[in-house]
C-alpha positions in Angstrom: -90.8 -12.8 -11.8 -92.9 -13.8 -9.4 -95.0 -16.4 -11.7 -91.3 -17.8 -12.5 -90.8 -18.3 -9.3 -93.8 -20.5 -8.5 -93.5 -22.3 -11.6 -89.8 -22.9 -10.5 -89.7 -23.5 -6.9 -93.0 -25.8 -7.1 -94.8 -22.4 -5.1 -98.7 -21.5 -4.4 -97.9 -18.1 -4.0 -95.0 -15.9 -4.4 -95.2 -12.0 -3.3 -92.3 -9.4 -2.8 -91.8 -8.3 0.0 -90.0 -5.0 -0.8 -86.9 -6.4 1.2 -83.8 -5.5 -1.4 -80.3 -5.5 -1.4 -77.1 -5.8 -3.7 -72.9 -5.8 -3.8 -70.8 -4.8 -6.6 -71.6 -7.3 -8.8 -75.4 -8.7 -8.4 -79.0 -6.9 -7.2 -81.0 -8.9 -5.0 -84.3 -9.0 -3.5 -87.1 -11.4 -1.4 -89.9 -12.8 -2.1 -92.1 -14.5 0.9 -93.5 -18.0 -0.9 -95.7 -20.7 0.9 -92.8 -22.4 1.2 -91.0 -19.7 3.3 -89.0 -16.6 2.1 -86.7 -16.8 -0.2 -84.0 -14.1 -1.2 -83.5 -14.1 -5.2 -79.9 -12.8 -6.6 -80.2 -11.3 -9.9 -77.5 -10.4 -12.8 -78.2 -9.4 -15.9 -74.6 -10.2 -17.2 -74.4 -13.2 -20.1 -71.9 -15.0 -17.8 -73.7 -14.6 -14.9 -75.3 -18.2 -14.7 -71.5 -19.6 -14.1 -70.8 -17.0 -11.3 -74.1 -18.4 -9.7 -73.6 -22.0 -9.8 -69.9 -21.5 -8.8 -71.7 -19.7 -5.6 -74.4 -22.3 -4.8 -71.6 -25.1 -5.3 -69.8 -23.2 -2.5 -72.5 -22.8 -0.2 -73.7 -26.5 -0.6 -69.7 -27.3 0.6 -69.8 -24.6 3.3 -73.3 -26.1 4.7 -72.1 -29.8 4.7 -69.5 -29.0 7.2 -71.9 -28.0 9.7 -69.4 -25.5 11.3 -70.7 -21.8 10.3 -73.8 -20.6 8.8 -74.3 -19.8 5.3 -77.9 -19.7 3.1 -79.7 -22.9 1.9 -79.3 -22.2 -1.9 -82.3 -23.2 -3.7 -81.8 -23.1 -7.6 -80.1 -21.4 -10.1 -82.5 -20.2 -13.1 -82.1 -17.9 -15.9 -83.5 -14.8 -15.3 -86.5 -13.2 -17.7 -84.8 -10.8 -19.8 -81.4 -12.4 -19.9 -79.0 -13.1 -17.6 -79.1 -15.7 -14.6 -80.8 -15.4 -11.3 -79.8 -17.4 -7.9 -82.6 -18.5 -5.5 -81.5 -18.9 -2.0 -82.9 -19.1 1.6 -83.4 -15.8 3.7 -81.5 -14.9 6.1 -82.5 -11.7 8.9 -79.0 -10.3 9.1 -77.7 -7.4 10.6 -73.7 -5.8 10.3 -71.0 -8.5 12.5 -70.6 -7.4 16.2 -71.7 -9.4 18.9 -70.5 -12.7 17.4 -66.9 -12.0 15.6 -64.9 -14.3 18.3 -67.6 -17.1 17.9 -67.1 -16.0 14.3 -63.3 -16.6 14.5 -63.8 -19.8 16.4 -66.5 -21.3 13.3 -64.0 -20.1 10.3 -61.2 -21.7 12.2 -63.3 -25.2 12.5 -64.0 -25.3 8.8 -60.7 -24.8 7.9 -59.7 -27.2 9.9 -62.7 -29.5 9.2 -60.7 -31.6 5.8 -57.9 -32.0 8.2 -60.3 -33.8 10.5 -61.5 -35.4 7.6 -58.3 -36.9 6.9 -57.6 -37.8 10.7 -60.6 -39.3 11.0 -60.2 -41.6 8.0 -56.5 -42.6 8.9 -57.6 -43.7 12.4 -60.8 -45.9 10.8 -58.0 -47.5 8.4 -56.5 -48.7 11.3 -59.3 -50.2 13.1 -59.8 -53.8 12.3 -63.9 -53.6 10.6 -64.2 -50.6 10.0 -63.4 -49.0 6.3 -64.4 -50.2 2.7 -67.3 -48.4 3.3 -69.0 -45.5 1.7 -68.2 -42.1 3.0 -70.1 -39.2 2.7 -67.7 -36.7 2.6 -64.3 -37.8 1.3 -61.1 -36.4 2.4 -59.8 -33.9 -0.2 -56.0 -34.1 -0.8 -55.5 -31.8 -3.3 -56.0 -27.7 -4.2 -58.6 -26.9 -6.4 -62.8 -27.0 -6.7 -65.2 -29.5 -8.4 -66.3 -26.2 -10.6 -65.1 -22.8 -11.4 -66.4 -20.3 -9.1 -65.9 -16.3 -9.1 -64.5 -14.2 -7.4 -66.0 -10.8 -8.0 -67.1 -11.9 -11.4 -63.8 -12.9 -13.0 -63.8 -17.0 -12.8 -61.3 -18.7 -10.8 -59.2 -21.5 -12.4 -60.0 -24.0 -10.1 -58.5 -27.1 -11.6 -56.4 -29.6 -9.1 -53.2 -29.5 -8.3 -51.2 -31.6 -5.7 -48.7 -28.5 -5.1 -50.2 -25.8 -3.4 -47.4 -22.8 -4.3 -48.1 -23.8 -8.1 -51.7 -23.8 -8.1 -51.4 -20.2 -6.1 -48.9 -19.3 -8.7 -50.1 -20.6 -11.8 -53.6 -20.6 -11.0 -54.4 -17.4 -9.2 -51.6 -15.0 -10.1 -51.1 -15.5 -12.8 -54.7 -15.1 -14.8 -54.9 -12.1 -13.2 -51.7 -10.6 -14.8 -52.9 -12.3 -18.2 -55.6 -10.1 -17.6 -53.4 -6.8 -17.2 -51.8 -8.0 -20.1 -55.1 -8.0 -22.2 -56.1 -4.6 -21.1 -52.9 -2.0 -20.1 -49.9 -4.1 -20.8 -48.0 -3.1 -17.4 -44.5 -3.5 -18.6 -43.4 -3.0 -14.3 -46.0 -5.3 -12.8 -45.0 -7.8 -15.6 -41.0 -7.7 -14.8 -41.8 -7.4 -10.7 -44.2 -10.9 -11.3 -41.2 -12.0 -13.0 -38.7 -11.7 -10.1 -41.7 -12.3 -7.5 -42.4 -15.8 -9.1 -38.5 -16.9 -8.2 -38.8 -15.9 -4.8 -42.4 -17.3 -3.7 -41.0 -20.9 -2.6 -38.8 -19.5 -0.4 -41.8 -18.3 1.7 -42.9 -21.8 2.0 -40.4 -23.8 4.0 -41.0 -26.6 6.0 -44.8 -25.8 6.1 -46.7 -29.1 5.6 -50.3 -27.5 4.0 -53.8 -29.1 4.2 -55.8 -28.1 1.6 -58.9 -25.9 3.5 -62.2 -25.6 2.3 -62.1 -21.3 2.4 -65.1 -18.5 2.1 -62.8 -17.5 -1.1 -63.7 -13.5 -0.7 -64.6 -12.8 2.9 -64.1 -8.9 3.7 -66.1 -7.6 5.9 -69.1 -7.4 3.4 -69.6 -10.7 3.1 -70.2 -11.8 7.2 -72.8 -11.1 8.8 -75.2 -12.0 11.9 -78.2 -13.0 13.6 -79.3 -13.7 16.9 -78.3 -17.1 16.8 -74.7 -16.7 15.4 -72.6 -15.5 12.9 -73.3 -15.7 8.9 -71.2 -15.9 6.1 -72.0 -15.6 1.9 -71.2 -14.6 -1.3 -68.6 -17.3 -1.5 -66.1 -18.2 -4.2 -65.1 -21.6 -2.5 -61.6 -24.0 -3.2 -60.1 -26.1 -1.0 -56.4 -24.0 -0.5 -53.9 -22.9 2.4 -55.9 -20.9 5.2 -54.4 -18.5 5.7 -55.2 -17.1 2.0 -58.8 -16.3 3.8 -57.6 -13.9 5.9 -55.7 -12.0 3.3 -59.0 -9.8 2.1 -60.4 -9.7 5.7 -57.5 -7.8 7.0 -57.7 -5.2 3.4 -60.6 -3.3 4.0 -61.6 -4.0 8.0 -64.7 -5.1 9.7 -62.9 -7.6 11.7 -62.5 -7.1 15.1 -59.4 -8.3 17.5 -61.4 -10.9 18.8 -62.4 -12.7 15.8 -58.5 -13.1 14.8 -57.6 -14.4 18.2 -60.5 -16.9 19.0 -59.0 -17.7 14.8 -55.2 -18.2 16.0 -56.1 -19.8 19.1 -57.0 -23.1 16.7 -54.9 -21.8 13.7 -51.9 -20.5 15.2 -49.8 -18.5 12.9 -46.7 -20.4 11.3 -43.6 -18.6 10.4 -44.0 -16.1 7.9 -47.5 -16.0 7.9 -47.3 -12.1 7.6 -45.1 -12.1 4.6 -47.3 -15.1 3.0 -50.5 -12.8 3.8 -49.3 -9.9 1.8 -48.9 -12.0 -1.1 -52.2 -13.6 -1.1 -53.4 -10.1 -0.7 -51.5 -9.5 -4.2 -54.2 -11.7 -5.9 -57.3 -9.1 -4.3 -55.2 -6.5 -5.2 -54.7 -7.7 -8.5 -58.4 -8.4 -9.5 -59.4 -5.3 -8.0 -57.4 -3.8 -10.2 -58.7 -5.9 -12.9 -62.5 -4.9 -11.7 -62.3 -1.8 -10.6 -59.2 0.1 -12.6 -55.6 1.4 -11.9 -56.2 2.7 -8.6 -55.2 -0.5 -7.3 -52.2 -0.6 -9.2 -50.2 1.4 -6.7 -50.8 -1.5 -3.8 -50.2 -3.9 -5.8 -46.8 -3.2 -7.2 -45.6 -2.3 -3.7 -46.3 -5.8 -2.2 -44.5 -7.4 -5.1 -41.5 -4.7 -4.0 -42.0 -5.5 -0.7 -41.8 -9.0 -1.5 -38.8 -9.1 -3.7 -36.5 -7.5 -1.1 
């Protein structure tokens, strides 16, 4: 590995440093290089190499907003033995605490940064000499990603669409019930998706969406800090609604009342934002149950009952 990784990352010298760690899905561990240290994600899985360029093309569009901290990634490379490995820049982190409000306050800002995008843009358009020009980042106007990226590692369909409640539907729901299909069949989770398909626009009235750029999976796991702020990682980026984003973080905890309130006071909450946040948390659900087995099938039917009502 460590002869890879100098041939790779153009090193002198590359030595472990015994510093390890790992989720659900990947193992990881650093490596201290003349070039500083380096944390290297490793995954012995065939689609693995995917997953990891899905994750370093989310943390490239996470770092060019320059609104919360995320690792440098380095390279993607296939890993000896099979499989692919992710080189990335480490990060000292320690468990979220001292900095969820200024947490809340940097999600909110880059969810609200292709808004400002946009703005910014229109009000240039309307200044006589300035426009025609090349922009660095471009104002995205539709849901979707550049590439599929994973969320767990099941891929997300990630291909545009102008209509934010049919990309949700079509493109997030709905592979993850073809899924169900392919393994148990679920004859009631297939007639509630049924009825829950006819009812979803009605929880979208009058609500004028931006597309975001989101995290894509941030429970608690995935944020950290340092001294110097909070961190997030692990992403499985799209530009989508924001308020999907907080449909994990509010599943399994790790979020304190100050990060969701320094969040609302720049995203306040629109009307039915509770109802819309159980369904996006049908889609975690969902793959969970597609991940991790049927013991996620129970929470998942009741917030399409729920929903239905």
């Amino acid at each position: 590995m460590e002869e890879l990784l100098k041939r790779e990352l153009g090193c002198g010298s590359v030595k472990a440093t015994g510093h390890s760690g790992g989720g659900c899905i990947s193992q990881g561990r650093s490596y201290d290089t003349d070039r500083g240290r380096v944390f290297v994600k490793v995954n012995p899985k065939a689609e693995a190499k995917r997953m990891f360029e899905g994750e370093m093309a989310s943390l490239t569009a996470i770092l060019k907003t320059g609104t919360v901290k995320v690792p440098k990634p380095i390279k993607v490379l296939d890993a000896p033995g099979g499989g692919s490995m992710l080189v990335m820049e480490h990060l000292d982190m320690r468990y979220l605490s001292s900095h969820a409000a200024k947490l809340g306050t940097q999600l909110a800002d880059l969810h609200l940064d292709n808004k400002r995008l946009g703005e910014t843009l229109q009000k240039e358009a309307g200044t006589v000499g300035k426009g025609g020009g090349q922009v660095e980042r471009p104002f995205v106007d539709q849901f979707g990603f550049d590439v599929v990226t994973c969320c767990g590692y099941l891929p997300q369909v990630n291909d545009w669409q102008r209509d934010w409640v049919t990309f949700y539907a079509r493109q997030r729901i709905q592979p993850q019930m073809d899924l169900l299909e392919q393994g148990s069949g679920d004859r009631e989770a297939r007639e509630l998706w049924a009825a829950l398909q006819l009812k979803i626009p009605d929880l979208f009235h009058d609500l004028d969406i931006v597309p975001a750029l989101l995290h894509g999976d941030l429970w608690g796991g995935n944020v950290a800090e340092d001294s110097s702020g909070p961190i997030i990682f692990d992403p499985a980026s799209f530009y989508g609604h924001s308020e999907y984003e907080l449909a994990i973080a509010g599943m399994f905890g790790g979020f304190s009342g100050s990060f969701y309130s320094a969040y609302h006071s720049k995203v306040p909450k629109a009307p039915d934002f509770e109802k819309r946040l159980k369904l996006y948390q049908l889609f975690h659900y969902l793959n969970h149950w597609n991940h991790f087995g049927s013991g996620y099938r129970g929470s998942s039917l009741s917030i399409m009952r729920n929903l239905i009502k």
